[in-house]
C-alpha positions in Angstrom: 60.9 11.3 -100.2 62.1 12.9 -96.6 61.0 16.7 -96.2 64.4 18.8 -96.1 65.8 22.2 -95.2 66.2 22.9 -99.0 62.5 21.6 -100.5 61.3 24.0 -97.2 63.4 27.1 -97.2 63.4 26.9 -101.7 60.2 26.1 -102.9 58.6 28.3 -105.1 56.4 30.4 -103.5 53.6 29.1 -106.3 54.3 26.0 -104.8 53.7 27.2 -101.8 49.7 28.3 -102.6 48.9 25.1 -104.9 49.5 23.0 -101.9 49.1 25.0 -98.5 46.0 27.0 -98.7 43.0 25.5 -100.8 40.6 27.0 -98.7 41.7 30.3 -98.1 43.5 30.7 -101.4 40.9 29.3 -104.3 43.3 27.9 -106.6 42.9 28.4 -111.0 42.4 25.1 -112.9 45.7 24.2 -113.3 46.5 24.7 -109.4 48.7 27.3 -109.9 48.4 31.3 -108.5 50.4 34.0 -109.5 51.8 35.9 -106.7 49.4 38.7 -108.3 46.7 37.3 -107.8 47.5 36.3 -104.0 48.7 40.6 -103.0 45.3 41.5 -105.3 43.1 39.3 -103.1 42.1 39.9 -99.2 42.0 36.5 -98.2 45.1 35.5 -100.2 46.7 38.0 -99.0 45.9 37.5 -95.4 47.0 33.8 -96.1 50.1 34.8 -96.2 50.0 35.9 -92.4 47.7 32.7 -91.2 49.7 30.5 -93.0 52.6 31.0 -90.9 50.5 31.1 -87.7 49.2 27.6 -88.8 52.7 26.1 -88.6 53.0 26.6 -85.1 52.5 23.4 -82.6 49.1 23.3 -80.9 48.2 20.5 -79.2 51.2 19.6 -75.9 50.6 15.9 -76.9 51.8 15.8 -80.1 54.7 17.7 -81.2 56.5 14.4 -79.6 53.7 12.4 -81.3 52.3 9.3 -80.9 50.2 11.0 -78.4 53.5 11.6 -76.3 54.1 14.7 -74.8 57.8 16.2 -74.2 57.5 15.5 -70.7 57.3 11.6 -71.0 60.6 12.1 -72.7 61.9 13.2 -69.4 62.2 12.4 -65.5 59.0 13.9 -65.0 56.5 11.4 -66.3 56.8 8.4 -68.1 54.2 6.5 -71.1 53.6 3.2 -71.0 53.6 3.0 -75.1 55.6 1.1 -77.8 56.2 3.9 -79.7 58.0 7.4 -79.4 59.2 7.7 -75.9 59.6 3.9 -75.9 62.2 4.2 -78.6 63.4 7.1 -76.8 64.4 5.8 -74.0 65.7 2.7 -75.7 68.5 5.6 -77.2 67.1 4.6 -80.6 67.9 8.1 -81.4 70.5 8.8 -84.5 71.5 10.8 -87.5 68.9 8.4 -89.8 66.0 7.9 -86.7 65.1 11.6 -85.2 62.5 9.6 -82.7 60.4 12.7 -82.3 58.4 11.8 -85.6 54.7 11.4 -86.7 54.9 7.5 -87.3 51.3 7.7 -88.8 52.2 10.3 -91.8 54.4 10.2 -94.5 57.0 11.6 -94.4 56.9 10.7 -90.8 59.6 13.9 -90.1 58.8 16.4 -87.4 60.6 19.2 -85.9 63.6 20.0 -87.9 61.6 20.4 -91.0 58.6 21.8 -89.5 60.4 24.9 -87.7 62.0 25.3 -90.9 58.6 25.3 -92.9 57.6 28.1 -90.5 60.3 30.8 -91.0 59.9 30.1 -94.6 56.1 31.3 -94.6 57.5 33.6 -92.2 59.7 35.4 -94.5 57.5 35.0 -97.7 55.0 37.0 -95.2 57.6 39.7 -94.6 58.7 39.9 -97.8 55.3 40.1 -99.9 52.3 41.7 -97.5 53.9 45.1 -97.9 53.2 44.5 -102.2 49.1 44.0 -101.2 46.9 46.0 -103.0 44.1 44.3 -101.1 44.9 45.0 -97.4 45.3 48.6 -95.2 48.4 50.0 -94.4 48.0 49.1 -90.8 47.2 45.8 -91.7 50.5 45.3 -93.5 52.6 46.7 -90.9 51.0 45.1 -88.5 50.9 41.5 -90.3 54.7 41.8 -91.0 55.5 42.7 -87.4 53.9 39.7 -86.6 55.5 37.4 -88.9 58.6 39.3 -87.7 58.1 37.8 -84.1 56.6 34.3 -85.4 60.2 34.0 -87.3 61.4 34.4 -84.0 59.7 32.0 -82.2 60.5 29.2 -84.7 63.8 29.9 -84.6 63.8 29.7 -80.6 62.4 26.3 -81.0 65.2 24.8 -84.0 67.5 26.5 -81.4 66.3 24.9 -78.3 66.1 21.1 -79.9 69.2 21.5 -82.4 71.6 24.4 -81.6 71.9 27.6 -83.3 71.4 27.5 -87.1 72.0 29.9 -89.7 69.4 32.9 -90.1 67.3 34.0 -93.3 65.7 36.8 -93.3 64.3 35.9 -96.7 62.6 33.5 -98.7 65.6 31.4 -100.5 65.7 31.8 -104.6 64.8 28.1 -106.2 68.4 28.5 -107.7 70.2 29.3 -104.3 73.6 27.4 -104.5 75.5 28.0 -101.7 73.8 25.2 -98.7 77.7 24.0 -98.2 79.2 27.3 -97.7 76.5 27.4 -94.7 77.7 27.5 -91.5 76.8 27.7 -87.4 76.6 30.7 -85.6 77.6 30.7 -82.0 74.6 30.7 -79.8 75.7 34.2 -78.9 75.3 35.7 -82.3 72.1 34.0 -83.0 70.4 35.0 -79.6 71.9 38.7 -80.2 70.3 38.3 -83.6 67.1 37.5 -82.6 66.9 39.9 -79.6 67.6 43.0 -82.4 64.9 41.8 -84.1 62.0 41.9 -81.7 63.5 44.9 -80.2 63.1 46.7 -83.6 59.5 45.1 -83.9 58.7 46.2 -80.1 60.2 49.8 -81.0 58.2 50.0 -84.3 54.6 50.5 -82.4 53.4 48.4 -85.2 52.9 45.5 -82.8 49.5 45.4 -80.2 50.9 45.8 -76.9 48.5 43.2 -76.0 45.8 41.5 -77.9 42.1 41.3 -77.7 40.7 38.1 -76.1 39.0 37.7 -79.8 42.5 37.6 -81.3 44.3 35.7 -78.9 46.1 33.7 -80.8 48.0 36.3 -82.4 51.2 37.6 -80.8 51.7 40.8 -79.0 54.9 42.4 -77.5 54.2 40.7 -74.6 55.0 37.3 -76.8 58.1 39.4 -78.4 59.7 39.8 -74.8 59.0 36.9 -73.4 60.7 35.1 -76.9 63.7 37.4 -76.2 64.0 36.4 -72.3 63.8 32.9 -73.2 66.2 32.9 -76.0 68.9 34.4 -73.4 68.3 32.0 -70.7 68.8 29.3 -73.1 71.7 31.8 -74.5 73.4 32.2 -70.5 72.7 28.5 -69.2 75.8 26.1 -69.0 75.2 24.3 -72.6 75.7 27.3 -74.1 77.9 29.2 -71.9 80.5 26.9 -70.6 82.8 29.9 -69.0 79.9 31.2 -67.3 80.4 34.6 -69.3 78.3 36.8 -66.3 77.5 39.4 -68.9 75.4 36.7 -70.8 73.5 36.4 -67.9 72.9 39.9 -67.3 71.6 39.8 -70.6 69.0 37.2 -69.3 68.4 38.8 -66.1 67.5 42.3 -68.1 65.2 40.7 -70.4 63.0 38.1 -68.3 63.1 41.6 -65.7 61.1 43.6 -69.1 58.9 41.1 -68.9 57.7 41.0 -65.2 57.5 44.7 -65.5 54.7 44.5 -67.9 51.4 46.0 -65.8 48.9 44.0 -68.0 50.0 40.6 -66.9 49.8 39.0 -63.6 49.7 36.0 -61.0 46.3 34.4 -60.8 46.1 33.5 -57.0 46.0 29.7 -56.6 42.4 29.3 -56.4 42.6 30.2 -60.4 45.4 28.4 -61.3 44.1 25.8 -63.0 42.3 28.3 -65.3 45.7 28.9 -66.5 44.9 25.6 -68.3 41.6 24.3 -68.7 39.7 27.9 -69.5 37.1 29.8 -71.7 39.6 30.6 -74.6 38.1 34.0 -74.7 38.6 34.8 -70.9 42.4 34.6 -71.1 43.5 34.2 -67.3 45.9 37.4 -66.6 48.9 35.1 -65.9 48.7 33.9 -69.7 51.3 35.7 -72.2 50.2 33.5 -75.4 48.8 30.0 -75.3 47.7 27.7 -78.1 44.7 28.7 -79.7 43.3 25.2 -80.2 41.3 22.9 -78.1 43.4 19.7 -76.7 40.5 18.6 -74.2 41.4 15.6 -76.2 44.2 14.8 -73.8 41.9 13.3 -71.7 41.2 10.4 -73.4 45.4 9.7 -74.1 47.0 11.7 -71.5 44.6 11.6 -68.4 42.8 9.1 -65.9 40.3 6.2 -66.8 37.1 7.0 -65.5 35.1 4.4 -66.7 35.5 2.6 -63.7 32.8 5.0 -62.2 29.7 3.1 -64.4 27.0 5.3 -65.6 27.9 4.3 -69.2 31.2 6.6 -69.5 33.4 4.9 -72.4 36.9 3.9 -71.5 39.7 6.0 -72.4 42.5 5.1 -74.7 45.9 5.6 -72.6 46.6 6.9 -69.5 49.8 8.7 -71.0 52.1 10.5 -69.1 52.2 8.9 -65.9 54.0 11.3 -63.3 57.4 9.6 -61.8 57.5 9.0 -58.2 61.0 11.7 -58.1 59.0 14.6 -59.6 56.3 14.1 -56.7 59.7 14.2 -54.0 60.0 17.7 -55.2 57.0 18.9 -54.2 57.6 20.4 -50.6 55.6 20.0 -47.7 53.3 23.1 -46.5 56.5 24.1 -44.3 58.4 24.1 -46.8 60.9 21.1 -46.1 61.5 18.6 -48.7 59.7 15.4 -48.0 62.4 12.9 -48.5 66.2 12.2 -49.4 67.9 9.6 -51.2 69.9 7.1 -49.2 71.5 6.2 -52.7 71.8 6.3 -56.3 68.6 3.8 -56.7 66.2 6.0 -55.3 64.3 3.2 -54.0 65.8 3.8 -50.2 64.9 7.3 -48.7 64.6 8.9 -45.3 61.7 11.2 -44.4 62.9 15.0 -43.8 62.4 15.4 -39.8 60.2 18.1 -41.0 58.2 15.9 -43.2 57.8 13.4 -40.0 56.9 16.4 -38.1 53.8 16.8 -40.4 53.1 13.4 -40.9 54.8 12.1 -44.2 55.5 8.7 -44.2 55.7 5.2 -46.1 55.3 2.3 -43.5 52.1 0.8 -43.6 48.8 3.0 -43.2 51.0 6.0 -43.8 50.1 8.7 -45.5 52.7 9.9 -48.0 50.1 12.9 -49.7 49.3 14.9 -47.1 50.3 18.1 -45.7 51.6 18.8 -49.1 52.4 22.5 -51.5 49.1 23.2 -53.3 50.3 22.5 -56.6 50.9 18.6 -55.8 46.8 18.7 -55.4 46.3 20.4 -58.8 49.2 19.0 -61.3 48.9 14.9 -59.7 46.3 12.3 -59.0 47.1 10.2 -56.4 45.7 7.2 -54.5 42.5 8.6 -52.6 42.2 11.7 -53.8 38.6 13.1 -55.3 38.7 13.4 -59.1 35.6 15.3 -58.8 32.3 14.2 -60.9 32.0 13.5 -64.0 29.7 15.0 -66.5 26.0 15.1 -65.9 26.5 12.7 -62.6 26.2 13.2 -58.8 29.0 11.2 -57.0 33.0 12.2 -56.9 35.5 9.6 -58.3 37.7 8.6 -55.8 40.8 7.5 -57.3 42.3 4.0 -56.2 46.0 3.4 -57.3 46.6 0.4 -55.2 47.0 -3.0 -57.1 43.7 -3.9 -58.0 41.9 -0.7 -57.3 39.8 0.9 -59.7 43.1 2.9 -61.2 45.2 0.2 -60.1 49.3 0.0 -60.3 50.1 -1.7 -63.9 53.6 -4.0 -64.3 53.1 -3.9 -68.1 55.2 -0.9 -68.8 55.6 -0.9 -72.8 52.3 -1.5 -73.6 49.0 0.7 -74.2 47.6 0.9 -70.6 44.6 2.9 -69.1 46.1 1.8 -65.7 49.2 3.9 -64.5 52.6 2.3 -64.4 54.1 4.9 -61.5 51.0 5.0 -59.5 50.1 8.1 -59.9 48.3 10.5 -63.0 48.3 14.3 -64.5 45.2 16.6 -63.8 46.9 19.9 -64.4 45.2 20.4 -67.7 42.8 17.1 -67.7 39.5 17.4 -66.3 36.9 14.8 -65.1 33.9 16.6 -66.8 35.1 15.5 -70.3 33.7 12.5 -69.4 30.2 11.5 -69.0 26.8 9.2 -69.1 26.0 7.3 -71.5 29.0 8.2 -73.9 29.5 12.0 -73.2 32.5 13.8 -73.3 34.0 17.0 -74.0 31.7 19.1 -71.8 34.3 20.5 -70.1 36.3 23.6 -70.4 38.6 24.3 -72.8 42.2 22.8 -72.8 45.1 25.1 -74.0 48.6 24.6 -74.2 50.5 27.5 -72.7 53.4 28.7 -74.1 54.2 32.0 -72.2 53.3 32.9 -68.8 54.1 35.3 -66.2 55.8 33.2 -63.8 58.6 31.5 -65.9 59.7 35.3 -65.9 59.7 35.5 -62.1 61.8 32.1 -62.2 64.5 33.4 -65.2 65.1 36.0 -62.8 65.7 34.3 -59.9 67.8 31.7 -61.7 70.1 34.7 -63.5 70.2 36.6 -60.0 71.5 33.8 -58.4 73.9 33.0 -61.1 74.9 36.5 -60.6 75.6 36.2 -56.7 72.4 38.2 -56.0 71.4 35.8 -53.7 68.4 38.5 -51.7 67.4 39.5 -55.5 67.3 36.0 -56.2 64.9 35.0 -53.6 62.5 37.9 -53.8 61.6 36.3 -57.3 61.4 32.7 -56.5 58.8 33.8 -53.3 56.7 35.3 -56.2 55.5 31.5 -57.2 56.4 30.0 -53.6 54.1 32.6 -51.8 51.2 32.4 -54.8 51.1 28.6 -53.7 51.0 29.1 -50.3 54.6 28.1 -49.7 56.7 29.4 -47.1 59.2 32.4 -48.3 62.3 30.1 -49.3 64.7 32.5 -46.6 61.4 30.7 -44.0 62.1 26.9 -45.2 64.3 24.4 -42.7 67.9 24.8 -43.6 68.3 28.2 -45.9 71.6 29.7 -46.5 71.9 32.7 -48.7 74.5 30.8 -50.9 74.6 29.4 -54.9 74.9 25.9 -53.1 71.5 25.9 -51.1 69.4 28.5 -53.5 70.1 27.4 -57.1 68.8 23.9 -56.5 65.6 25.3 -54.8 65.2 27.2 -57.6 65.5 24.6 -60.0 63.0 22.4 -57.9 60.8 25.1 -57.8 60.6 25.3 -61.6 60.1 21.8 -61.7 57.3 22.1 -59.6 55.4 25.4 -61.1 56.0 23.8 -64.5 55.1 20.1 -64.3 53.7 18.2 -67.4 54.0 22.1 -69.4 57.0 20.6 -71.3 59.8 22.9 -70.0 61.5 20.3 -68.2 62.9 19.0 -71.4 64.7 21.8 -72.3 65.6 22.7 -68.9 67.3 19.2 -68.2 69.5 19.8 -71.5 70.1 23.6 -70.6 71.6 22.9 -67.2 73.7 19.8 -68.7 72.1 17.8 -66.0 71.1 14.5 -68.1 73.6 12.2 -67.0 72.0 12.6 -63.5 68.4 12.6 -64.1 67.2 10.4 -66.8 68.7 6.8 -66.1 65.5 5.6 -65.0 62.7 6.5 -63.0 60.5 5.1 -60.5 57.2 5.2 -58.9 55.1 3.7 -56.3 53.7 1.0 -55.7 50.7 0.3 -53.6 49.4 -2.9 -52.1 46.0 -3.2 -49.7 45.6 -6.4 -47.8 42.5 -8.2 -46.7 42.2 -6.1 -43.7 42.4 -2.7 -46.1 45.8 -2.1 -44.7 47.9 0.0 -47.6 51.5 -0.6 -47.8 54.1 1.3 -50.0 56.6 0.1 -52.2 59.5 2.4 -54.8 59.7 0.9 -57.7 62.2 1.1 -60.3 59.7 1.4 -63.7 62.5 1.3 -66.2 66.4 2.3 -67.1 66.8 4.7 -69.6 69.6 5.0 -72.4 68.6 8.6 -73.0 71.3 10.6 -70.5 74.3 10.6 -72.6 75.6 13.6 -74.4 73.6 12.6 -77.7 70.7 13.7 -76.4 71.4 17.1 -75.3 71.4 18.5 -78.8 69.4 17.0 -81.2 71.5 16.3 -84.7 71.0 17.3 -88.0 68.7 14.7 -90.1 71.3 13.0 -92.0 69.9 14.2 -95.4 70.5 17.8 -95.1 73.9 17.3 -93.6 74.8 15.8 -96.1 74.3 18.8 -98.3 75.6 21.2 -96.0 78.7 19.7 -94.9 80.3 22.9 -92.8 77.0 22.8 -90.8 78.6 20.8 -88.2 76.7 18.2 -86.5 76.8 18.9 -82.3 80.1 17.9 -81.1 78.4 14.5 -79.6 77.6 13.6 -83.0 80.8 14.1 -84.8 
């Protein structure tokens, strides 16, 4: 039987304890638990609270599951895989087949019902920790405020992959009739909606301002704006606000502005930034609003490079994964801040090198050097042909990567099959790391891996983005620099052709959050948000190396694949066919009608 909206949001809440929380809530013979015996106990009663925290997604390669990370489901990277982003691409998607699902469980549904499963502990949270007799007074206020926010958060996420929905702020009587008189909200409504509530949480004091490093995964006000900000960018951006309503983006501009105003958060300078990633979970980078609280070094062995290839007994890897495309390494700039290429036409294979590119030594032809000379971030978020991987565990010599066909990490044609090899010639290292791999069958002696959901600079970039919107065009640069100048980068009114106009700044800033957040999994979301679909994600291509007998390299675009996953079907996700059925004046997104 498929999981639903109405098993999720109306299951008893006995239900609920005989199923959910063996550990943490000991269950009587017959499986059952009275709610008195739950608000009686301490650690029932906290299970309340850690039950919805457990329904939030943890690991960045799995909530598009198998092993495929959002960003595969884009322009920015693709997986060579039959499964998920295969079928995605294929535009399998449709009211019966949601894609994003867990093929290997059963029910194999994802998403829909798993945002709803949180706002339903969410709201049984809110509704029963303040009946405890086994917890403090500040642990009850303080518990709620948090389930509050985490109500918040999941219904950021049902909003960002299906449209606005409606909102409970309680847990649904067994015997509640009325799932056809349901019906959408504007975006508006539900963004003003959720805004109220975290400002009422913020303004309560009953949330930490920040939290400890030992309870990090718990959310803070720092979490609460940040949900806000992002709920009104989604709220002021073109799918939602057709008319460009300006006061919608002031609304955005206000809120991602509370958040850079925070003193306890800040930019790590770039010789940190990959700690914003790969990290001692206890020594929280300052950058980092909230972040998973689970270790994904994982990804390595399904999301990273093959080391094997290096000997010393290191095991081979599973999948190489997200492969990055050869269009999102175009957007990184070179140090001066030009562009590196353009497009002579729609295929992408046919480009001309920037003059300032040339100037600094970019080029294709043969025994060119397309990598160097390039922003800092290209050198920490892609692996590339000759670059140092670094060592592996508990060995002495760097892994230098080889991407050419035949090289050690050589260029693989086989693009819908499980592949250690990339198909785009190139690999992710922002959050994968060499030393999870080792002699003689090591692995996982490396840092901590941690998804991040919130951090400082997507507030810097919100800003710029509403400023411009706003015909602020000086505002508007002094927050993109914020990033730009972190990396190195030339100040954007510094880079070869700058005009203080909506023309030449709103794409820069675009690219420049396409850059900063690479393989995080915001490009998703962004693509459907600016309505820009039908002009990224046709197809994608990468490059192709070749070395002859004399070591000569030669470079070669190639397209990797067309996609079917631009049309207007994919820019909200539908309603699973099951509960639309039941709630018939919950109308499906206008693509789907």
């Amino acid at each position: 039987m498929k999981k639903n909206i109405f098993a999720l949001l109306a299951i008893a809440l006995l239900g609920i304890f005989s199923t959910s929380c063996e550990k943490v809530l000991e269950k009587t013979p017959d499986g059952q638990i009275t709610i008195d015996q739950v608000l009686s106990n301490y650690a029932r009663s906290q299970g309340l609270i850690d039950e919805t925290y457990g329904q939030v997604y943890l690991i960045r390669d799995g909530i598009a599951f198998v092993y495929c990370t959002i960003d595969a489901l884009t322009d920015n990277a693709y997986t060579a895989i039959p499964y998920n982003a295969y079928d995605w691409h294929n535009g399998s998607l449709s009211l019966s087949n949601p894609v994003i699902n867990d093929l290997w469980a059963s029910p194999t549904d994802q998403l829909w019902p798993d945002f709803w499963r949180g706002i339903r502990f969410a709201n049984n949270a809110i509704k029963y920790l303040p009946q405890s007799t086994a917890i403090t007074d500040l642990q009850k206020s303080q518990w709620v405020a948090e389930a509050r926010v985490l109500r918040c958060w999941f219904y950021m996420n049902l909003m960002e992959f299906y449209g606005p929905v409606p909102w409970f702020d309680e847990p649904i009587d067994p015997n509640f009739e009325g799932w056809n008189s349901l019906v959408r909200p504007t975006y508006d409504e539900l963004a003003d909606k959720i805004a109220a509530e975290l400002d009422d949480v913020i303004n309560s004091g009953d949330l930490a301002q920040q939290s400890t490093p030992t309870d990090a995964r718990h959310v803070d006000c720092g979490v609460a704006r940040a949900i806000k900000a992002r709920v009104y960018l989604n709220n002021a951006s073109v799918l939602n606000n057709p008319n460009h309503d300006d006061a919608l983006w002031q609304k955005a501009l206000n809120a991602a502005l509370d958040v850079t105003a925070m003193s306890q958060y800040s930019l790590v300078p770039m010789s940190d930034y990959k700690s914003l990633f790969c990290s001692d979970f206890a020594n929280r980078p300052s950058e980092i609003i909230w972040r998973s609280w689970y270790n994904n070094s994982e990804i390595n062995n399904k999301n990273a490079v093959n080391v094997q290839p290096y000997g010393s007994g290191i095991p081979a890897m599973w999948n190489c994964g997200e492969s990055p495309t050869q269009e999102l390494v175009d957007c990184f700039e070179m140090t001066n801040g030009a562009l590196p290429v353009t497009y002579d036409d729609d295929t992408h294979l046919h480009v001309t090198v920037t003059p300032e590119a040339a100037a600094l030594g970019y080029s294709e032809g043969k025994n060119g050097d397309p990598y160097a000379n390039r922003d800092a971030r290209f050198y920490n978020n892609i692996v590339y042909n000759g670059c140092n991987y670094g060592v592996p565990y508990n060995c002495t010599e760097p892994y230098i990567i080889e991407t050419f066909v035949g090289g050690k990490n050589g260029f693989n044609d086989v693009i819908a099959k499980e592949t250690q090899n990339s198909c785009t010639g190139y690999y992710n290292r922002k959050d994968s790391q060499i030393k999870f791999w080792g002699a003689n069958g090591n692995n996982g002696n490396c840092l901590g891996t941690y998804w991040v959901y919130f951090r400082l600079a997507e507030f810097y970039l919100n800003a710029a983005e509403a400023y411009c919107e706003l015909g602020k065009y000086s505002e508007a640069c002094q927050m993109l620099n914020m990033t730009r100048e972190r990396a190195g980068q030339p100040a954007i009114e510094d880079v070869p052709g700058y005009a203080a106009s909506y023309e030449f700044l709103m794409p820069r800033i675009r690219n420049e959050r396409r850059v900063e957040f690479c393989m995080e999994g915001w490009r998703f979301h962004d693509q459907r948000r600016w309505k820009i679909l039908s002009e990224t994600n046709r197809f994608v291509t990468g490059m192709r190396i070749t070395k002859d007998d004399d070591g000569n390299l030669s470079y070669e675009r190639r397209k990797i694949r067309d996609y079917q996953s631009y049309t207007d079907k994919y820019l909200i996700m539908p309603i699973p066919l099951e509960d639309a059925k039941k709630m018939v004046n919950l109308e499906q997104p206008e693509a789907w009608r």
